[in-house]
C-alpha positions in Angstrom: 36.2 94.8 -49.5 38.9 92.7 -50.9 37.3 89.6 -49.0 33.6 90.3 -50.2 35.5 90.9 -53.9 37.1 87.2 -53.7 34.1 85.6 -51.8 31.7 86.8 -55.0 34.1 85.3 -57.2 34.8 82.1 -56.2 31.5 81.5 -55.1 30.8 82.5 -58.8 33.2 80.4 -60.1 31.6 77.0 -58.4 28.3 77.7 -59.7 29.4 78.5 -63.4 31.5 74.9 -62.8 28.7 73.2 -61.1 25.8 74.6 -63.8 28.0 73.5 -66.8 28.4 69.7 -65.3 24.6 69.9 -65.1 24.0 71.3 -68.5 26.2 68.3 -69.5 24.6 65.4 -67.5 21.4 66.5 -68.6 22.5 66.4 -72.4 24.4 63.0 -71.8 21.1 61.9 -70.1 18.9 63.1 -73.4 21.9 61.9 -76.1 20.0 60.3 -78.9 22.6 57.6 -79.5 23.1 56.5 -76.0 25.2 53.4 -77.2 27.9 55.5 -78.9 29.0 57.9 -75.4 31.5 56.0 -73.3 30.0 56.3 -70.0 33.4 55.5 -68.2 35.7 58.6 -69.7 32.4 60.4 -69.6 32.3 59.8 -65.1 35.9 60.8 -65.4 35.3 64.3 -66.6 32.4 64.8 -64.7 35.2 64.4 -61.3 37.2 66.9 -62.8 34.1 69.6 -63.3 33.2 68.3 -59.4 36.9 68.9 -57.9 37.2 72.4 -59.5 33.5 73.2 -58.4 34.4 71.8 -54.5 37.6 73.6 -54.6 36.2 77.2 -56.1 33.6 76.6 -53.2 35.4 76.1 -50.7 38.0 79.0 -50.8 34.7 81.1 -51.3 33.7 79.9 -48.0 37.1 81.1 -46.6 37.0 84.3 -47.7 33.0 84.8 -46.7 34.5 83.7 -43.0 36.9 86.6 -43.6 34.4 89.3 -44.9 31.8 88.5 -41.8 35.4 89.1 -39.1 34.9 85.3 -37.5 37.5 84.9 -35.7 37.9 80.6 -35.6 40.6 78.9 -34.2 42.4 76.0 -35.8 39.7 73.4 -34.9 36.8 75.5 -36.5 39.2 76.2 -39.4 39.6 72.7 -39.9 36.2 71.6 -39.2 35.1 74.3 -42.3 37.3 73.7 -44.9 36.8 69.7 -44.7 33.6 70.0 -44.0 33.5 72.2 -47.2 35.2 69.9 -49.6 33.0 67.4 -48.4 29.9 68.7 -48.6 30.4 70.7 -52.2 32.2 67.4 -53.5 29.3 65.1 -52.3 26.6 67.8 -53.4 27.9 67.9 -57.0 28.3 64.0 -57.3 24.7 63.5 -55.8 23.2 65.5 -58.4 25.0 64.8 -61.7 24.7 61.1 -60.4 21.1 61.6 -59.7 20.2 62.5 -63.8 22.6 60.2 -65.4 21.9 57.5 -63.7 18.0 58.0 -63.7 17.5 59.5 -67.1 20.7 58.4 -68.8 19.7 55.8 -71.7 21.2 52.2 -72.2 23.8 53.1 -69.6 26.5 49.8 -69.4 26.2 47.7 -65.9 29.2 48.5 -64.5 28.9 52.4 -65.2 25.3 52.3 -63.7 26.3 50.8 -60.4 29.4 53.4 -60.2 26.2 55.8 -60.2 24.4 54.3 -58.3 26.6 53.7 -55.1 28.1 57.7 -55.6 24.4 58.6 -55.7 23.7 56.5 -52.0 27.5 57.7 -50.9 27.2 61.2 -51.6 23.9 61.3 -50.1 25.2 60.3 -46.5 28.3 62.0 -47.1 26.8 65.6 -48.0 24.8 65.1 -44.8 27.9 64.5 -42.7 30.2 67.6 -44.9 27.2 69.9 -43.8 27.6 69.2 -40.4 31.1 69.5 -40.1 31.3 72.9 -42.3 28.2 74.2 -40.0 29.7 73.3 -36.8 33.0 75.0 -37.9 31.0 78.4 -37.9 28.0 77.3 -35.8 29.2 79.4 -32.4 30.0 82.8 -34.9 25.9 82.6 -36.1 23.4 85.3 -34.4 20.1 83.2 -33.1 17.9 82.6 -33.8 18.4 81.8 -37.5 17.4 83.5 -40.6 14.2 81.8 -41.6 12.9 83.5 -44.7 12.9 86.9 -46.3 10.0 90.2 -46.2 10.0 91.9 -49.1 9.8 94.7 -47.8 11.8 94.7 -44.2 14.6 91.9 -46.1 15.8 89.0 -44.0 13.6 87.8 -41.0 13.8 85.7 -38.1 10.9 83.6 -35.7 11.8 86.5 -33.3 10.7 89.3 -35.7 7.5 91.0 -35.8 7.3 90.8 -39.4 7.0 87.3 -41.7 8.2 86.2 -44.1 6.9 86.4 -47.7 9.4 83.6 -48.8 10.0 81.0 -46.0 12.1 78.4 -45.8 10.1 76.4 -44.8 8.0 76.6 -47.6 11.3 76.1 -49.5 12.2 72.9 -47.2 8.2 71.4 -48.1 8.9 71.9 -52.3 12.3 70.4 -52.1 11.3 67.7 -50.6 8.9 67.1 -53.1 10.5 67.5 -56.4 13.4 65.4 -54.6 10.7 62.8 -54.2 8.8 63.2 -57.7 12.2 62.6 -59.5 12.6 59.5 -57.5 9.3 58.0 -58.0 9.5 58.9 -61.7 12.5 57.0 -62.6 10.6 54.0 -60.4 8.0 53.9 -62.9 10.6 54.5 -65.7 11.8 51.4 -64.8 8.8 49.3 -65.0 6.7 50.5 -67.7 9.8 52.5 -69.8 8.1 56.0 -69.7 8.8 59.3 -67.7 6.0 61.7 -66.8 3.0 59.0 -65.8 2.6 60.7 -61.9 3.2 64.4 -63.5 -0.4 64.9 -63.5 -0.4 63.3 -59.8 2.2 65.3 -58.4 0.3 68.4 -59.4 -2.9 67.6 -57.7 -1.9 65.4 -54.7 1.2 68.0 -53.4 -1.6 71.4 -53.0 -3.7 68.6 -51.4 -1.6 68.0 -49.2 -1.1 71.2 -47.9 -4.7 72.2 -48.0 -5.1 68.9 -45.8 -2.3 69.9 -43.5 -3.8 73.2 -43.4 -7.3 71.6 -42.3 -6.0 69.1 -39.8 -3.9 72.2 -38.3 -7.4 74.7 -38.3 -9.4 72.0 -36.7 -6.5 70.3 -34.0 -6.3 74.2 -32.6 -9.9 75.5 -33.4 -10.7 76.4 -29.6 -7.0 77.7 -29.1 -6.4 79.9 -31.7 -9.4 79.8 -34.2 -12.6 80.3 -32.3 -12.5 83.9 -30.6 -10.9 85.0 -34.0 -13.4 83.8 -36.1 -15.9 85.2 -33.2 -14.6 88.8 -33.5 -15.2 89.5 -37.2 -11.2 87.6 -38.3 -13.5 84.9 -40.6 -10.4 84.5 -42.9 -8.3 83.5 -40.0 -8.2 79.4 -40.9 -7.2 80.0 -44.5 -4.1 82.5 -43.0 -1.7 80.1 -44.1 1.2 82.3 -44.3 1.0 83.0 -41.0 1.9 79.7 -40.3 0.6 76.1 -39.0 0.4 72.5 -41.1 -0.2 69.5 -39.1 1.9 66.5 -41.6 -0.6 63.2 -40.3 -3.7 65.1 -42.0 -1.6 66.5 -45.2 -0.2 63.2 -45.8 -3.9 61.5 -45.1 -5.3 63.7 -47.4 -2.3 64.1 -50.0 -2.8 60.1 -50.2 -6.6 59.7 -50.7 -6.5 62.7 -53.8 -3.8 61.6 -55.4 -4.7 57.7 -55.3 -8.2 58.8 -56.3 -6.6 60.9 -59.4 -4.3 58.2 -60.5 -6.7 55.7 -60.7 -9.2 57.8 -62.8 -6.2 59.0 -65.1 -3.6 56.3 -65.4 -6.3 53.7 -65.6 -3.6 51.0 -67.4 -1.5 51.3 -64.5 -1.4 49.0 -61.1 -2.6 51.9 -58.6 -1.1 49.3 -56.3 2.4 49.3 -57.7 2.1 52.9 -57.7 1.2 53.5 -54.1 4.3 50.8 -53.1 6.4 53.0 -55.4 5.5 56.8 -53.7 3.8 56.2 -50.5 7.0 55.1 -48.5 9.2 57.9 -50.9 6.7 60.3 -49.1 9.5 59.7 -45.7 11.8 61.4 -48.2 10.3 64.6 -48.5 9.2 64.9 -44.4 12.7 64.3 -43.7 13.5 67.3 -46.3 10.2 69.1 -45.2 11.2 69.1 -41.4 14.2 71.4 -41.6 11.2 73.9 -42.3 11.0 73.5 -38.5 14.5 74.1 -37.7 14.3 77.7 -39.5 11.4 78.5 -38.0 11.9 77.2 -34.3 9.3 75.7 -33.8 7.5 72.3 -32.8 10.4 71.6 -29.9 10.1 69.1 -26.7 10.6 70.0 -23.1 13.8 71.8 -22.0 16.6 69.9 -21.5 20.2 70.2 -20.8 22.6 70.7 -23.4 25.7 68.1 -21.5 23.1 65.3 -22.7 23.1 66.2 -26.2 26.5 67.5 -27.3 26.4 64.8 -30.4 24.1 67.4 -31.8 25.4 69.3 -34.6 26.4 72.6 -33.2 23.8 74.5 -35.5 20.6 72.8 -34.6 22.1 72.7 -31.1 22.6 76.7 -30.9 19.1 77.5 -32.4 17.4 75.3 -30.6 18.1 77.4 -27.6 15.2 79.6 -29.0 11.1 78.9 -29.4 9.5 81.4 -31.6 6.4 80.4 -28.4 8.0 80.5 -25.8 11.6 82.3 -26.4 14.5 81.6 -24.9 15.7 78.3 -22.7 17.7 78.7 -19.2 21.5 79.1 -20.2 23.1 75.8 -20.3 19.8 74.0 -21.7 18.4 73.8 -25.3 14.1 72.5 -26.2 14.8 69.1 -27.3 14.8 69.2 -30.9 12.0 66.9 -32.0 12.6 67.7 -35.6 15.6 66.4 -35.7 14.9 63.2 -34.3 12.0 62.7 -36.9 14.2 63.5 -39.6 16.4 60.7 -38.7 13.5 58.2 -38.2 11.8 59.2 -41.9 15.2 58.6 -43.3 15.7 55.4 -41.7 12.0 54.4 -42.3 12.7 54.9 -46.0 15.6 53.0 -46.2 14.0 50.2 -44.0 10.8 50.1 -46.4 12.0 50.7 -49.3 15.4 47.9 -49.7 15.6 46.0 -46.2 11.8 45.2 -46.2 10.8 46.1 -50.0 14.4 43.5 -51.5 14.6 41.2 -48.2 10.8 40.2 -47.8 10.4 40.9 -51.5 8.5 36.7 -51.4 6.2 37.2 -48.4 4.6 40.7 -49.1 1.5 41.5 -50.9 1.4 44.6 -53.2 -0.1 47.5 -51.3 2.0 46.4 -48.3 4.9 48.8 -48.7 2.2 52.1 -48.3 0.8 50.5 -45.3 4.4 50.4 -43.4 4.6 53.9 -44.6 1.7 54.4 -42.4 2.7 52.3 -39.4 6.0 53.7 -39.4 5.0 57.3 -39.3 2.4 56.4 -37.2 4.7 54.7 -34.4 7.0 58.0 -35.4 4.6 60.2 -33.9 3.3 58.3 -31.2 6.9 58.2 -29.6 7.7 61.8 -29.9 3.9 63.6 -29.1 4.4 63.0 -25.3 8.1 64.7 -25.8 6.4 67.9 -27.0 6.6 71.1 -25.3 3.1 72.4 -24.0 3.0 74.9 -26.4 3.2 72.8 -29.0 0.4 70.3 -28.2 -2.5 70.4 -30.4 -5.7 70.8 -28.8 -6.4 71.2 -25.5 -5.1 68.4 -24.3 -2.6 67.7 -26.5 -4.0 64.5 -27.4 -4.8 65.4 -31.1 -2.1 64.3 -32.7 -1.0 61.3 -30.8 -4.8 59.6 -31.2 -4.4 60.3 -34.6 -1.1 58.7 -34.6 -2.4 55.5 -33.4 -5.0 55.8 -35.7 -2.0 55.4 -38.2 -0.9 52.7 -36.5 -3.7 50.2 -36.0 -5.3 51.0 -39.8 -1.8 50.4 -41.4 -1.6 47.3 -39.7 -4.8 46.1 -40.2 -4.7 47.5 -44.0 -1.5 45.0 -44.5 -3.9 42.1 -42.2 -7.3 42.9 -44.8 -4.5 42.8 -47.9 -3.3 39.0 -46.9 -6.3 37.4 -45.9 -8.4 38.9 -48.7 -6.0 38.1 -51.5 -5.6 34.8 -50.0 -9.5 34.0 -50.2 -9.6 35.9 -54.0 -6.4 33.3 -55.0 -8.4 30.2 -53.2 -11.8 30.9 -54.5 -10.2 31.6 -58.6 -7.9 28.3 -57.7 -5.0 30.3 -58.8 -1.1 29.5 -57.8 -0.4 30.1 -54.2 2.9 31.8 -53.2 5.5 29.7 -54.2 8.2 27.8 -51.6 6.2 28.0 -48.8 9.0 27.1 -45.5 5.8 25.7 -43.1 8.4 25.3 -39.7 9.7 28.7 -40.4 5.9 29.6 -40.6 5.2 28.1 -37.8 8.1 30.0 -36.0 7.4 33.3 -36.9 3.4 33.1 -36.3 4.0 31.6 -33.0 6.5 34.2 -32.1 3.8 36.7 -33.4 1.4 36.1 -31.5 3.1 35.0 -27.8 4.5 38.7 -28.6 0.9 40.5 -29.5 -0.7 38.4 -26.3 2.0 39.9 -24.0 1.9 43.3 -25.0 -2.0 43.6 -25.9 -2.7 41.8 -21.7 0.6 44.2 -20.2 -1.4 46.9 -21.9 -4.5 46.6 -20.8 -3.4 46.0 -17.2 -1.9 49.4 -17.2 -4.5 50.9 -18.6 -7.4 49.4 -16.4 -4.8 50.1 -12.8 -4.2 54.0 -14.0 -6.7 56.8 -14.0 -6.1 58.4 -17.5 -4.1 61.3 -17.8 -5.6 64.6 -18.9 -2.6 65.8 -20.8 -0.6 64.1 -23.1 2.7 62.6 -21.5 4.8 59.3 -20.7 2.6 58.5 -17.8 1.2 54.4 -16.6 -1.9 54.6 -18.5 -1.2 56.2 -21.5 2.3 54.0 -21.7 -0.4 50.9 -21.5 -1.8 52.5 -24.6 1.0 52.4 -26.5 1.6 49.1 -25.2 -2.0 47.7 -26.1 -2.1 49.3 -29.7 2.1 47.6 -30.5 -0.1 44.4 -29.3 -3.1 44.9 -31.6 -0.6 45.8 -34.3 1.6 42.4 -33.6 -2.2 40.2 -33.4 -3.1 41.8 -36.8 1.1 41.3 -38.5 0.4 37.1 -36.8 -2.6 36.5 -38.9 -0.4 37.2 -41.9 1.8 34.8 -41.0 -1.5 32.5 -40.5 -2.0 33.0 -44.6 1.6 31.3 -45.0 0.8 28.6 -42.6 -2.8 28.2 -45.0 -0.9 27.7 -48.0 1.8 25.5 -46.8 -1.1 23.1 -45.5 -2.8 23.4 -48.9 0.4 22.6 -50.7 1.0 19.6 -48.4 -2.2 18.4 -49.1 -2.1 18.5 -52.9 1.4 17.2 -53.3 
C-alpha cells in the first residue's frame, strides 16, 4: 500500500513538473514581445523544471517495481533507473524543445541551434533510455502485452477473446500523425511565415488514409477472409475496422492522391510541389511511430527464428515477440522475427536520409517533386525486402504476392516519377530559353551517368537471366526467380536514376556551346 501511495505521488509530481514546463514553453513560444525574453536564462530554467520532472519520474518508477513484487537484481536495477533518467530527461527536453524552437518568435542564432541539436539529441536518446528502462523490467512482464483497453472487460491482450475499444495501435497511427503535422507545419512556417496552411490537409488526407488502408487490406484478403463472410449474410464485414486489418502501401497511396488533390484546390498560392517535398518523406515519421501499433498487437511477424541470433533486440520486443495473435506461441528458445521492428528502423533512417543527407547534400542536382518520389522508392524497396520474410499467415492474398507487386510498383513509378520530373523540366527550361542549372561539373557528369548505367545494365541482364532459368514460384519467398525480380526492377530503377544524370550531361554541353 505504502509503495502504490509513493508510486501515485511521484508519478504525480513529474507530470505537474512536466505540464507546468509545457504551459511555459508554449507561453514563451506565443510571448508577444519575443525580442525582450532572454532565451539563454530562459533554456536554463527549463533544465531545472526537466531534472526535477526526470527525477520525480524515476523514483515513481522504483516504487511501481516495488508495488508489482519484481524481484530485479542489480543489473535490472541499474538498467531501470538509468534507463529512467534517460528516457524522462530526454522526453521532457524533446518536447519543450520541439515548441520553442518551432513556434518560439525571433529566437537569437545561437539559442535556436541549442534547440535544435537537444531536439535531434533527445530524440535518439529517449529512444535508447526506453530501451534500457524496458529491458530492466522486460523478463518481470506477462505476454503477450497489453494492447488496448474494453470498456467493459478493462485491459486486453491479442490473446483475448474480447477487443479492444481503445487500441494502441490506433493510438501509435494518431501520434504519429500529429508528430508529423507539427513538423510539416513549422516547414511551411519557415517559408511562407504562417502556421496552419496544411490544417485543412491534415484533416482530410489522415481519414483517407485509413479508409485507403482499410480498402487495400479488404481487397488484398477478399478470398481469405472477405468472401464467405460477405456470402453468408456478414455484408458489413469489409467496413469492420475495429476488428482489425490496414495494409500502409494503399493508405499512404491514397492518403497522398486526397490530400495533394485538396491542397491544390485550397491553397491554390502555394507550390503543391514544395509542399509534397515538405510532408511526403515526413510521412516515414509517422509509419515508424505507426508500427509500434504492430508490436502491441502481435502481429504482421516473419518466420520463426531463434532467439541466440537476435539477442541485440531489446528485451521487450524480443519477449513479445514470442507470441502471434495467428498463430500463438513460437518453440521455446525461438521468437517470429519481428518485421516491425526492422521497418521502423528503415522509415527512420529513410527520413533522415531524404530529408538532410539527400534533401541539404544534393540540394543543386534535384528537381522539386523529387524528395516525395524517394519517399516512394524507399518505402517501396522497404517492403520489397521484408514481404518474402513474412510469416504465411501474414501474406496477403493467396499467394502472398499482394503486397510485394505493389511494392515494386512503388518502386519503378518513384523512379520513373523522379526520370518524367528531369527530362520534362529540362525540355519546359529549353523550349522557354530559361537559365539552366547553374555550375554544371560535365567529368563528374560523365562519371556518375556512366557508373549509372554499367550498374542498371548489370543488374537489369543478371535479372532477367534469373528470371528466364527459374520457373516462378507460387508463393512469395527469397527464391532464383523472384530474387531476379528484385534484381531486374533495382536495374530499371538505376536505367531510369542514369537518364537524370543524362539531363546534367545536356546542360553542361549547352553551356559549353554558348560560352
Amino acid at each position: 500500500m505504502v509503495n502504490m501511495v509513493f508510486m501515485i505521488l511521484f508519478f504525480v509530481i513529474a507530470l505537474a513538473i512536466f505540464g507546468y514546463s509545457i504551459y511555459r514553453a508554449v507561453s514563451l513560444a506565443r510571448h508577444p514581445m519575443p525580442k525582450t525574453i532572454e532565451y539563454s536564462k530562459e533554456i536554463k530554467r527549463f533544465i531545472f523544471f526537466i531534472l526535477g520532472a526526470t527525477i520525480s519520474a524515476t523514483i515513481g518508477f522504483i516504487f511501481l517495481c516495488n508495488y508489482q513484487g519484481y524481484l530485479m537484481n542489480g543489473g535490472e536495477w541499474a538498467s531501470l533507473v538509468f534507463g529512467s533518467l534517460i528516457f524522462s530527461f530526454s522526453l521532457a527536453t524533446f518536447v519543450n524543445s520541439f515548441i520553442v524552437h518551432y513556434y518560439g518568435k525571433e529566437i537569437d542564432k545561437k539559442s535556436d541551434t541549442i534547440l535544435f541539436y537537444s531536439l535531434i539529441i533527445s530524440a535518439f536518446t529517449f529512444l535508447f533510455g526506453l530501451v534500457l528502462l524496458t529491458n530492466g523490467i522486460a523478463d518481470h512482464l506477462i505476454y503477450p502485452l497489453v494492447n488496448g483497453i474494453n470498456f467493459q472487460n478493462g485491459f486486453t491482450n491479442p490473446s483475448s477473446s474480447v477487443k479492444p475499444n481503445l487500441a494502441w495501435y490506433a493510438l501509435c497511427i494518431l501520434s504519429g500523425a500529429v508528430l508529423v503535422y507539427f513538423i510539416c507545419d513549422h516547414r511551411f512556417y519557415v517559408e511562407y511565415g504562417k502556421h496552419g496552411i496544411l490544417e485543412s490537409t491534415f484533416f482530410i488526407a489522415f481519414p483517407a488514409g485509413i479508409i485507403g488502408a482499410r480498402i487495400g487490406f479488404v481487397i488484398g484478403e477478399w478470398n481469405k477472409l472477405f468472401a464467405a463472410r460477405v456470402a453468408s449474410g456478414e455484408w458489413w464485414a469489409p467496413f469492420a475496422i475495429w476488428e482489425g486489418g490496414l495494409t500502409i502501401i494503399s493508405g499512404a497511396l491514397i492518403g497522398i492522391i486526397v490530400g495533394v488533390i485538396w491542397f491544390i484546390w485550397r491553397n491554390k498560392k502555394y507550390s503543391i510541389w514544395l509542399a509534397v517535398d515538405i510532408i511526403v518523406p515526413c510521412i516515414l515519421v509517422a509509419q515508424a511511430i505507426g508500427r509500434w501499433g504492430n508490436f502491441f498487437n502481435a502481429e504482421v511477424h516473419g518466420n520463426v527464428i531463434s532467439t541466440a541470433n537476435f539477442w541485440w533486440l531489446p528485451k521487450i520486443v524480443m519477449n513479445n515477440a514470442a507470441f502471434s495473435e495467428r498463430v500463438g506461441f513460437a518453440p521455446v528458445g525461438s521468437i517470429y522475427l519481428p518485421l516491425f521492428y526492422i521497418e521502423f528502423i528503415s522509415n527512420l533512417v529513410g527520413y533522415f536520409t531524404i530529408r538532410f543527407a539527400i534533401g541539404k547534400g544534393l540540394r543543386k542536382y534535384l528537381e522539386l517533386g523529387d524528395l516525395a518520389a524517394l519517399y516512394i522508392v524507399w518505402y517501396g524497396l522497404t517492403r520489397v525486402i521484408l514481404e518474402p520474410l513474412r510469416h504465411p499467415a501474414y501474406n496477403m492474398g493467396n499467394d502472398g504476392y499482394w503486397s510485394w507487386m505493389w511494392s515494386i510498383i512503388f518502386v519503378l513509378v518513384g523512379t520513373f516519377f523522379i526520370m518524367a520530373n528531369h527530362v520534362v523540366r529540362y525540355l519546359i527550361r529549353k523550349k522557354k530559353n530559361l537559365p539552366l542549372i547553374a555550375n554544371v561539373n560535365l567529368p563528374l557528369s560523365y562519371a556518375i551517368g556512366g557508373a549509372l548505367l554499367i550498374v542498371a545494365l548489370g543488374l537489369t541482364i543478371t535479372g532477367t537471366i534469373f528470371m528466364s532459368s527459374n520457373p516462378q514460384s507460387a508463393y512469395i519467398g527469397f527464391n532464383p526467380f523472384n530474387n531476379g525480380f528484385i534484381i531486374l526492377t533495382i536495374g530499371l530503377a538505376f536505367l531510369m536514376i542514369a537518364i537524370c544524370a543524362l539531363i546534367y550531361i545536356l546542360q553542361g554541353k549547352k553551356k559549353e556551346h554558348e560560352s
